[in-house]
Backbone bond lengths (Angstrom), bond angles and torsions (degrees), N, CA, C in turn:
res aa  C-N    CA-C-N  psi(-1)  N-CA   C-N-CA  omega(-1)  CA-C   N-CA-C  phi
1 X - - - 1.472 - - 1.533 109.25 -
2 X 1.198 113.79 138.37 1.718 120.44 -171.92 1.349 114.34 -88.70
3 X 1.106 128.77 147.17 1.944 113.28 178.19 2.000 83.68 -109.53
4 X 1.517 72.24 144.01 1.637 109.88 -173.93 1.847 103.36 -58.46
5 X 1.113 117.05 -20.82 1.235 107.43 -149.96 2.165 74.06 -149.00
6 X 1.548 96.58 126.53 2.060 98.52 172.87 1.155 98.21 -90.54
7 X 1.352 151.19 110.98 1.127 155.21 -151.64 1.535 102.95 -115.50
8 X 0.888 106.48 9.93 1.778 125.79 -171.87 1.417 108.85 -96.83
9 X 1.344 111.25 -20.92 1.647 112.12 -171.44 1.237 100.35 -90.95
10 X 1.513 134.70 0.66 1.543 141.29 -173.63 1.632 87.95 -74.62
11 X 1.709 116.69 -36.45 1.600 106.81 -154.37 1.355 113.09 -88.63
12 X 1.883 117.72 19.17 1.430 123.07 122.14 1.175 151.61 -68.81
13 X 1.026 136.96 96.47 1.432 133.24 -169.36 1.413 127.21 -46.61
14 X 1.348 106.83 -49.52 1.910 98.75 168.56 1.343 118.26 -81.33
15 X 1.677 123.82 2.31 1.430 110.46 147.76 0.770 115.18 -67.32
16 X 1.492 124.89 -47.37 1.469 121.22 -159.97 1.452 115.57 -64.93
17 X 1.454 108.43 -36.95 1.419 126.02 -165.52 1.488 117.83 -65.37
18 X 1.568 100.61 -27.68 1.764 134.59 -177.42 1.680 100.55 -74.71
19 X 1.228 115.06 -59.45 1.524 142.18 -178.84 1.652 112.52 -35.65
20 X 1.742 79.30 -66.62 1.889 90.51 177.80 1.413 118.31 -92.58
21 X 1.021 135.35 6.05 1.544 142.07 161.83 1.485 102.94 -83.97
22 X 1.562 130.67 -42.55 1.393 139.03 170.42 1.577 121.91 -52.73
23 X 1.489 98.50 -46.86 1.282 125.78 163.41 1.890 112.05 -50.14
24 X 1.192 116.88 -67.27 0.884 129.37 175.28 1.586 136.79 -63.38
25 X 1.160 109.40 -32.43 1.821 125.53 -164.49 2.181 66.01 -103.15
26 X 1.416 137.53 -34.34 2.155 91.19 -177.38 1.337 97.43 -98.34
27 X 1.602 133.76 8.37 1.438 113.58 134.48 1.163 144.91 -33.77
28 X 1.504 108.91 -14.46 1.436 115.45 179.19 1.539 118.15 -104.90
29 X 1.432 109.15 14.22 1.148 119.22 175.98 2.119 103.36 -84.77
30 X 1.013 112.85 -34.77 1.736 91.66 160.59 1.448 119.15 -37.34
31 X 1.345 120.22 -30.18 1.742 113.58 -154.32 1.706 85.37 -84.58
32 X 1.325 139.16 -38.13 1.469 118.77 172.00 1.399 102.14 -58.09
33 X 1.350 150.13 -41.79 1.330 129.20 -160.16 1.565 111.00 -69.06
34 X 1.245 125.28 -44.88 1.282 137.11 -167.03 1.752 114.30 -82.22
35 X 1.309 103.26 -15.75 1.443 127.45 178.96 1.363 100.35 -66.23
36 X 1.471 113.60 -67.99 1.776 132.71 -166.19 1.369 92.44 -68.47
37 X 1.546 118.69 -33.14 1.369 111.27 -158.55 1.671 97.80 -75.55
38 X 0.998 105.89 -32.28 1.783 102.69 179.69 1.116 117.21 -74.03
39 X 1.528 131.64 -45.04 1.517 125.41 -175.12 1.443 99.38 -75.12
40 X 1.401 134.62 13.28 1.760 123.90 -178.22 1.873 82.50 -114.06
41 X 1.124 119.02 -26.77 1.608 97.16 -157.09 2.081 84.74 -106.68
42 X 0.711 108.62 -48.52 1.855 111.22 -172.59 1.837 102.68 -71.50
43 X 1.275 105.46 -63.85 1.821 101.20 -179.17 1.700 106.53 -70.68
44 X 0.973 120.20 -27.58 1.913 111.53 178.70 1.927 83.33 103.19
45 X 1.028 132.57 1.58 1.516 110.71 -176.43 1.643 117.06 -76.02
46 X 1.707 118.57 146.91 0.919 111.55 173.40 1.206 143.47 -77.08
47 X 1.298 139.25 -174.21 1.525 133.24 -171.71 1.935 105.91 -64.34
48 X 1.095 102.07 -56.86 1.794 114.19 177.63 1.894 89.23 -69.00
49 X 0.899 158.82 -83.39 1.282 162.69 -174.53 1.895 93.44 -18.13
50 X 1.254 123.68 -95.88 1.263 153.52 160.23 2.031 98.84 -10.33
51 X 1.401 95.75 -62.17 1.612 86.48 176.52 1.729 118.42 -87.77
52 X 0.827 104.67 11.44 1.728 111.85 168.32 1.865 100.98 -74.76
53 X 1.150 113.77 -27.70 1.292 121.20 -173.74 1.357 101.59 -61.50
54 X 1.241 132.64 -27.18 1.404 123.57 -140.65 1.692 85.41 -117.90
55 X 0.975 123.24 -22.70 1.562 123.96 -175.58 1.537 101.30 -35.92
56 X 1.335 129.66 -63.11 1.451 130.44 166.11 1.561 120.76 4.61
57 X 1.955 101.96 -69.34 0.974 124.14 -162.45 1.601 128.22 -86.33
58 X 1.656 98.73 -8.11 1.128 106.56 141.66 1.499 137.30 -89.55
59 X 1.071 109.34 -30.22 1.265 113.00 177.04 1.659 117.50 -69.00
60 X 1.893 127.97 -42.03 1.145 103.56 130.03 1.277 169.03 -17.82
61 X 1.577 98.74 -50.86 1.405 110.96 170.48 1.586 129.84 -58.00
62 X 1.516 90.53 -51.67 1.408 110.66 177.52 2.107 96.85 -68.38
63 X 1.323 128.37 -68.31 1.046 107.86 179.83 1.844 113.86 -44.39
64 X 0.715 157.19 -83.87 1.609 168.62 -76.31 1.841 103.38 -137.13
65 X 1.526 107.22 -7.25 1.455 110.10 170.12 2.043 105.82 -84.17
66 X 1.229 145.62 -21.77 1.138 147.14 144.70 1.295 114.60 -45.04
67 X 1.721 123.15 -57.07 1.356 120.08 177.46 1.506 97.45 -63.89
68 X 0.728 101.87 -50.06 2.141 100.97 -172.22 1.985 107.08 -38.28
69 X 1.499 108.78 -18.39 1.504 120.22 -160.41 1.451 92.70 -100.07
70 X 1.082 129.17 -57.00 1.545 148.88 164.45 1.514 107.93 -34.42
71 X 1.408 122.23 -72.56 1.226 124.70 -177.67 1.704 115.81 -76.26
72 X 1.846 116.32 23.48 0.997 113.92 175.54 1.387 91.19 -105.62
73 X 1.443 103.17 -44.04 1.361 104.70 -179.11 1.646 135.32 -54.39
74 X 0.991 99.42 -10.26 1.702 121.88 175.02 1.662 121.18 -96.98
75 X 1.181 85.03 -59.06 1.855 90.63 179.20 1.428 114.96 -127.54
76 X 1.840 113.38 42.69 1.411 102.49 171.28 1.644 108.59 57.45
77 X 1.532 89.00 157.89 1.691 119.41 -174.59 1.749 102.44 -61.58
78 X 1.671 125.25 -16.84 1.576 94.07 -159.41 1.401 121.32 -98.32
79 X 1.901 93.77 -9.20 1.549 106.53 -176.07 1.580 97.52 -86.52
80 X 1.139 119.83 -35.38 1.941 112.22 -166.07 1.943 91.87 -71.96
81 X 1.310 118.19 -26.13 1.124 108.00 178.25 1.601 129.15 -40.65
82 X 1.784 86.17 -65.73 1.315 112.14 178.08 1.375 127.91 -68.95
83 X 1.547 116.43 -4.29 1.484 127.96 176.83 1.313 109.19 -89.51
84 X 1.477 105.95 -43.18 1.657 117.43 172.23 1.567 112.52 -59.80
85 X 1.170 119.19 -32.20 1.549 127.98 -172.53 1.105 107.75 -59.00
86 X 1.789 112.70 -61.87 1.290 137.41 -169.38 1.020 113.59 -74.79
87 X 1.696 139.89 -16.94 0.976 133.73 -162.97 1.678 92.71 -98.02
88 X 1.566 127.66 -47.85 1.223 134.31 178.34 1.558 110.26 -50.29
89 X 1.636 108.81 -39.44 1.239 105.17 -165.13 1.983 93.71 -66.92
90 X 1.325 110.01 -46.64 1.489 113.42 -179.50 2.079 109.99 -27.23
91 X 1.333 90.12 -64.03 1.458 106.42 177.10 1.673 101.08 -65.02
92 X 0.981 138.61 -25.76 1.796 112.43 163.75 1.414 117.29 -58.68
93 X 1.392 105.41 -34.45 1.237 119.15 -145.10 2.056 94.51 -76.08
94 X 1.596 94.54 -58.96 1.843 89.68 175.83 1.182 126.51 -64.64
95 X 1.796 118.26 6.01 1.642 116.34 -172.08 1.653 96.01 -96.25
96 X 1.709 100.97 0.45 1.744 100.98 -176.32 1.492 109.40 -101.65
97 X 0.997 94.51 5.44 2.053 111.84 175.56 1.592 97.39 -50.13
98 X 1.271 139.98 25.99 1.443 109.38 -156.50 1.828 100.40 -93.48
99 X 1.405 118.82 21.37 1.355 102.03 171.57 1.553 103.79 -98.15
100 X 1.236 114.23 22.77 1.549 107.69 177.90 1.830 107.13 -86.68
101 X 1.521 113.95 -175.00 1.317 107.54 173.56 2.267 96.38 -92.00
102 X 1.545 102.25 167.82 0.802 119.76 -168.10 1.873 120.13 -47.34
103 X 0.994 97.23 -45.27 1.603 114.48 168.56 1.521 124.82 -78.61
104 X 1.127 107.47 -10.27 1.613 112.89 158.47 1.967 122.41 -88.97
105 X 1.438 84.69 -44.35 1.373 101.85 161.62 1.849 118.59 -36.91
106 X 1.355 95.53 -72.21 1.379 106.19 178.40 1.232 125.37 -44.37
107 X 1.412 108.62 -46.71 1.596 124.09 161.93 1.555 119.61 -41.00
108 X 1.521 116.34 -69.04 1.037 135.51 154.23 1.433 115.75 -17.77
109 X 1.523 112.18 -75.56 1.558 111.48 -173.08 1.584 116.92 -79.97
110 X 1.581 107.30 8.44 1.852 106.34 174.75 1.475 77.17 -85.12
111 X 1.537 153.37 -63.28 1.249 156.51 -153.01 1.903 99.52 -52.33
112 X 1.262 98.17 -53.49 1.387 100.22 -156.52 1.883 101.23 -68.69
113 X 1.677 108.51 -39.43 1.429 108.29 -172.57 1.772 91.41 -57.82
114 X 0.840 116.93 -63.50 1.327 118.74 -166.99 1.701 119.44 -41.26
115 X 1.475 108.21 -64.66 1.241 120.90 165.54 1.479 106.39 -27.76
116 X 1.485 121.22 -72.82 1.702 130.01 159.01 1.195 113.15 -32.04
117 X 1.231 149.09 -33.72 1.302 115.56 166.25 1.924 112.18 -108.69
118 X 0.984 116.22 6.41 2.075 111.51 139.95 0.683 115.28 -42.74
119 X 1.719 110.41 -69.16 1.452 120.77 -177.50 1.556 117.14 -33.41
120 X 1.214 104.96 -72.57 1.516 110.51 172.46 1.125 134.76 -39.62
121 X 1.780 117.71 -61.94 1.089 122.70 152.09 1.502 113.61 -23.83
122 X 1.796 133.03 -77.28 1.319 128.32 -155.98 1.856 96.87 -72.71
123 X 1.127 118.99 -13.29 1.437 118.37 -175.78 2.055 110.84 -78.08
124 X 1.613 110.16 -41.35 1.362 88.35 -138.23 1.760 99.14 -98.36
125 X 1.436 114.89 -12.51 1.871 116.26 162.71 1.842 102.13 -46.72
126 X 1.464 107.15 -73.05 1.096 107.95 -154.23 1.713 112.84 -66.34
127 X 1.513 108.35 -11.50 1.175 118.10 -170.14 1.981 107.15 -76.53
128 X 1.849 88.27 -29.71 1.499 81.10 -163.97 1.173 98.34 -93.38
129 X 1.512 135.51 -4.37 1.412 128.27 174.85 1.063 132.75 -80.08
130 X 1.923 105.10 -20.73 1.265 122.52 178.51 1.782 105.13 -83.18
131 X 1.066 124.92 -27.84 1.429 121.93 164.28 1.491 116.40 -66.03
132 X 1.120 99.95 -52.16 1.645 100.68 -168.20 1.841 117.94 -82.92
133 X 1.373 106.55 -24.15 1.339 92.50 175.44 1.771 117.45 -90.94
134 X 0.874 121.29 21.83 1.545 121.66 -170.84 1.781 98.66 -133.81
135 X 1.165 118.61 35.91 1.250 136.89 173.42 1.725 122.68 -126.47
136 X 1.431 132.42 136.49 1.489 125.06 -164.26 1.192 95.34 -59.42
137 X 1.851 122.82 147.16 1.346 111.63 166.64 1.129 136.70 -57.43
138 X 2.016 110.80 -13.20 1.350 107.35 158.87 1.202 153.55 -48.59
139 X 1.726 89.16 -34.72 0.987 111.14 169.76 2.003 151.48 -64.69
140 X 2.085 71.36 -22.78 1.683 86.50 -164.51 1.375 125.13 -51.63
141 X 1.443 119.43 -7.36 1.475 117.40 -163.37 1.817 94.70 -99.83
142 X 1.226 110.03 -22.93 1.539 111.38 166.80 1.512 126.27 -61.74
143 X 1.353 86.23 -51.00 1.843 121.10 174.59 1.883 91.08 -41.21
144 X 1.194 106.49 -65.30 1.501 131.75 -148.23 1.488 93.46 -49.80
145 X 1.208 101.36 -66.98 1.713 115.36 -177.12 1.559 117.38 -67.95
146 X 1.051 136.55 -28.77 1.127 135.81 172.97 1.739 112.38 -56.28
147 X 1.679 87.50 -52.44 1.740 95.57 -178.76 1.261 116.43 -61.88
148 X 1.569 114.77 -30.73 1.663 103.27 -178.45 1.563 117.82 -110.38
149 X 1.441 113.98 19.81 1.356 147.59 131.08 1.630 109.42 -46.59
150 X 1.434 118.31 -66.76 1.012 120.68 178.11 1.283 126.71 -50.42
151 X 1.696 117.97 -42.50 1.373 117.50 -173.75 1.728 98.05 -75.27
152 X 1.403 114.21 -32.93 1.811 103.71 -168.24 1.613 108.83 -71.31
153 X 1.416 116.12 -20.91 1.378 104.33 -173.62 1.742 87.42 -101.02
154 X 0.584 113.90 -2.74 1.899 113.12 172.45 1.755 117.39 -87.38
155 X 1.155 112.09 -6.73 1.591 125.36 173.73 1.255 103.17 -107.21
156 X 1.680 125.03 -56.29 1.336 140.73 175.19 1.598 92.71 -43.88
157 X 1.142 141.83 -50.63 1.536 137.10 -129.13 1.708 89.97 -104.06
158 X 1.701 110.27 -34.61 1.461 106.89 -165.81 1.711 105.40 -100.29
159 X 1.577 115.14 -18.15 1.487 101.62 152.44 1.177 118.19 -54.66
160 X 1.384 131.06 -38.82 1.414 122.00 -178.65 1.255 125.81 -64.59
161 X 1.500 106.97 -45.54 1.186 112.70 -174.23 1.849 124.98 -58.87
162 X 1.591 84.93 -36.96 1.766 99.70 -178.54 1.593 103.52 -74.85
163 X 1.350 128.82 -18.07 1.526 111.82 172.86 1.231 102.29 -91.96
164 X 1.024 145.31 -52.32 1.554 142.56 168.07 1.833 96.47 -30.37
165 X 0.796 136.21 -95.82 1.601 127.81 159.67 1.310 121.62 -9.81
166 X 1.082 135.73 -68.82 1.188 129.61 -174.54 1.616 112.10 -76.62
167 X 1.363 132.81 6.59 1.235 122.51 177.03 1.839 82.37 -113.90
168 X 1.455 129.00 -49.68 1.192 112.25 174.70 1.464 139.04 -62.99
169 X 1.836 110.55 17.16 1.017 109.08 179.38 1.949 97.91 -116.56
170 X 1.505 100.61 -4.51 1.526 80.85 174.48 1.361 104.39 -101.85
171 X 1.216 123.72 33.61 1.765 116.79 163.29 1.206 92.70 -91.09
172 X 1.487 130.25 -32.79 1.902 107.38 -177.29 1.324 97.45 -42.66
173 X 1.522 112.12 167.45 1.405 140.35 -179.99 1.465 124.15 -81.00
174 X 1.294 125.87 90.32 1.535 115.77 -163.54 1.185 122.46 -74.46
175 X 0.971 125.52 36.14 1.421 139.44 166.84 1.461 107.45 -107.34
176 X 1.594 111.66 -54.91 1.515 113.02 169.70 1.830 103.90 -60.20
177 X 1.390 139.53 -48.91 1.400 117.65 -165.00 1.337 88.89 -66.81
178 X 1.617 154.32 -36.73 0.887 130.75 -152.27 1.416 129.06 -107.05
179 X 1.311 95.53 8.57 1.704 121.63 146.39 1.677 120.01 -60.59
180 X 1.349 115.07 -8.08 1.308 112.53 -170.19 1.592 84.34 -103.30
181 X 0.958 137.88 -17.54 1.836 125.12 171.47 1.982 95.97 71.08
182 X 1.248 103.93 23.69 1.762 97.91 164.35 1.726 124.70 -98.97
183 X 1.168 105.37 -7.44 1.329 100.03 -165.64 2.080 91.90 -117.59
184 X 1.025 104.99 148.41 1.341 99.52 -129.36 2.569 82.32 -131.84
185 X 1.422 111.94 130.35 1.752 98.69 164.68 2.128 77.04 92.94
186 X 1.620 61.58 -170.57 2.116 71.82 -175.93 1.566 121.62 -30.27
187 X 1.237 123.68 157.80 1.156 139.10 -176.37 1.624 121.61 -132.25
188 X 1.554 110.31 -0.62 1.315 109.06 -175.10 1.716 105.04 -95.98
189 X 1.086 125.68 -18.50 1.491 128.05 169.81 1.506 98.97 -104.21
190 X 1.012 137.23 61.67 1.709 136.82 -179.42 1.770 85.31 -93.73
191 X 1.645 130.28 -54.38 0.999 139.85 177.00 1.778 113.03 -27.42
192 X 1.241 112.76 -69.60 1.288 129.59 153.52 0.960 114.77 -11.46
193 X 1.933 121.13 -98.86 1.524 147.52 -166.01 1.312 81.22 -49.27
194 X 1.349 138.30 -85.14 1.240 138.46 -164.14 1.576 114.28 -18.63
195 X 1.252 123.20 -60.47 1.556 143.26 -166.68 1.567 83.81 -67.56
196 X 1.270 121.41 -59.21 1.530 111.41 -173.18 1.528 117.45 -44.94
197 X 1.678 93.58 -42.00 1.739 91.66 -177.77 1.246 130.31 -70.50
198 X 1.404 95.91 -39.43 1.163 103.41 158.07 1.773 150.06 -36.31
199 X 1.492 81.46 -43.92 1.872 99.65 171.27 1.285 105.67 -89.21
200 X 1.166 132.47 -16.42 1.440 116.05 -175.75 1.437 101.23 -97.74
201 X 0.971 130.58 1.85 2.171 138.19 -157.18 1.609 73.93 -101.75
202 X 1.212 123.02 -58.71 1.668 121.85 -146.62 2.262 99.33 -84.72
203 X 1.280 83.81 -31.99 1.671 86.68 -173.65 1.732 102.17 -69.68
204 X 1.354 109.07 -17.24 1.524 94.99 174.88 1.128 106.20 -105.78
205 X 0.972 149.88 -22.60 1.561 139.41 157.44 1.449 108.83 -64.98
206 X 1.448 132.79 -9.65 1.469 103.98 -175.72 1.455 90.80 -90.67
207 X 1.582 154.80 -1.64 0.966 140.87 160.10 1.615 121.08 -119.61
């Protein structure tokens, strides 16, 4: 009888290491949901309006996955890793701008979608080569699926997490966040921006 899952390929280290960084860096794909979700429900913008924002981050992605092949080819899987990491984490970090006024914001998060998919781009060649080639060739079709196993329950796991967050950050009291004099233009969605900041403050520290 076969086990569903080779649990044996964990007792490599740069799979594993590939696996859970993969896992982790499309955890941060909640912070686009809750992002769009705020400038459609707090700014009045629409669904096509709201996703024009993100155009950036495709168009990055798709450019910056070739360099991602290039810069494997030079300095190995561990540095394009860590550039891609850091660069995405950069882009969490400005989609949490939400104490700015509305039009800075926007600015901000065309930077940040974008930034997010560099990241990716220079992250996900070297990411998948460093998993998959340091595995028995028997293995690779196990290897294969596990790793992109990893990223679907790693998006699945961090959509959740960022709405659970972002609705548990607008029960704080908006009178108390807005005692801190940081969030800056309207004050009747402070509840909102708040929850946004909130999920994006915690989504970059959990990786």
């Amino acid at each position: 009888m076969s086990a569903f899952i080779d649990l044996s390929l964990f007792r490599n280290g740069t799979f594993t290491g590939a696996t859970l960084s993969n896992f982790l860096l499309n955890g941060a794909a909640g912070t686009l949901i809750v992002s769009l979700g705020l400038v459609q429900v707090a700014a009045g913008m629409n669904a096509l309006q709201s996703g024009l924002l993100t155009l950036g981050y495709l168009i990055a992605i798709l450019a910056t996955i070739r360099v991602g092949e290039k810069l494997l080819q030079r300095f190995g899987p561990k540095k394009p890793m860590m550039w891609g990491a850091m660069i995405t984490g950069s882009g969490v970090l400005l989609c949490s701008a939400t104490f700015l006024l509305i039009e800075q914001y926007i600015v901000l998060a065309v930077i940040g979608f974008t930034l997010f998919g560099i990241g990716l781009g220079f992250y996900a060649t070297p990411s998948t080569d460093a998993a998959l080639s340091n595995v028995p060739e028997a293995q690779v079709g196990a290897a294969a699926g596990i790793y992109k196993m990893a990223s679907s329950v790693g998006s699945a796991i961090g959509v959740a997490v960022s709405a659970a967050l972002y609705v548990a950050g607008q029960t704080v009291s908006p009178e108390f966040v807005q005692s801190w004099g940081l969030f800056i233009g309207r004050q009747d969605n402070i509840a909102l921006r708040f929850g946004v900041r909130s999920d994006c403050c915690s989504t970059w520290r959990w990786w």
